[in-house]
N, C-alpha and C positions, 0 to 999 in steps of 0.2 A: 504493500500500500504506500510506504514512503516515496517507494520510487515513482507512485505516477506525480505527487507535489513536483520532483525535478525538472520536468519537461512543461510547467508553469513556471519555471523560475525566474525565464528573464521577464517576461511579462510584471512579475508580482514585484518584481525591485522596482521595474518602471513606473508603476501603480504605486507603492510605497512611498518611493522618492515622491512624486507628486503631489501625495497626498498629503507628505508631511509639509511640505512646502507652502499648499494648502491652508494648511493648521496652523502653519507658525503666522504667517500673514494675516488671518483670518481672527483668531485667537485675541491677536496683537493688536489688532485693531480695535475687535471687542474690549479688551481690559483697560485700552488707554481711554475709550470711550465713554465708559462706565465707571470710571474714578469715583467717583459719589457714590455712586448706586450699589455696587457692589462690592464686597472684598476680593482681594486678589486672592483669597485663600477658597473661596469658590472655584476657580481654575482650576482646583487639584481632582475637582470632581471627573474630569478626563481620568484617573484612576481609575473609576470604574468601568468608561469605555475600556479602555487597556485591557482591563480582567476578561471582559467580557470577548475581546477580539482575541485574547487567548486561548479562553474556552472554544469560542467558535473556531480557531483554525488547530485548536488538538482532537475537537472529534466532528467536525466537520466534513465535509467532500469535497472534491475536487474543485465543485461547483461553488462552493460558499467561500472558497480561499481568495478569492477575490473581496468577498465582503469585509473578512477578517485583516485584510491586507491593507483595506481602505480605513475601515475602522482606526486599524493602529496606529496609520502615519497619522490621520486626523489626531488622536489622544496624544499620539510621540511632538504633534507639533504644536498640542494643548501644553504640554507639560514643560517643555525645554524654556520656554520664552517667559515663565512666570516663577522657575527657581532663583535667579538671582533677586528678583524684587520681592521675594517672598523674605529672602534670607533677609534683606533689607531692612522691610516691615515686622518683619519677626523680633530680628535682635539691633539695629537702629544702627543708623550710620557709624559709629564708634568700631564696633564689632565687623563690620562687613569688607571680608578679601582677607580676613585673617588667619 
């Protein structure tokens, strides 16, 4: 079974990359937008995407590894653009790059 994921492979990087590209832009935009409105510690809820694109691409099919693929970069490019301002807002400019 592993071996039919291989012969998706270049496809799903292409997809991934994409989508993470996607998410960080996307993401980035929404949190700078939302200054007020929301915390930036909402963001982390792409964690759950994550989980969730896991589960779908370990018992998933061949068919859904696309789903799983899209999912991920989308949550991979929720999560990268909101850990340094998180560390930030967390423990306050003093602390932060130490």
């Amino acid at each position: 079974m592993p071996l039919l994921f291989l012969s998706a492979y270049p496809q799903s990087s292409t997809t991934a990359s994409s989508s993470n590209v996607g998410g960080r832009v996307a993401i980035g935009w929404v949190s700078d937008a939302s200054v007020g409105i929301l915390s930036r510690g909402h963001f982390l809820s792409g964690l759950a995407l994550m989980a969730a694109a896991h589960l779908i691409f370990l018992w998933g099919s061949l068919d859904s590894l696309y789903v799983s693929v899209v999912a991920g970069g989308i949550a991979e490019g929720c999560l990268f653009p909101t850990y340094s301002i998180l560390t930030r807002e967390l423990f306050g400019a003093a602390h932060f790059g130490k």
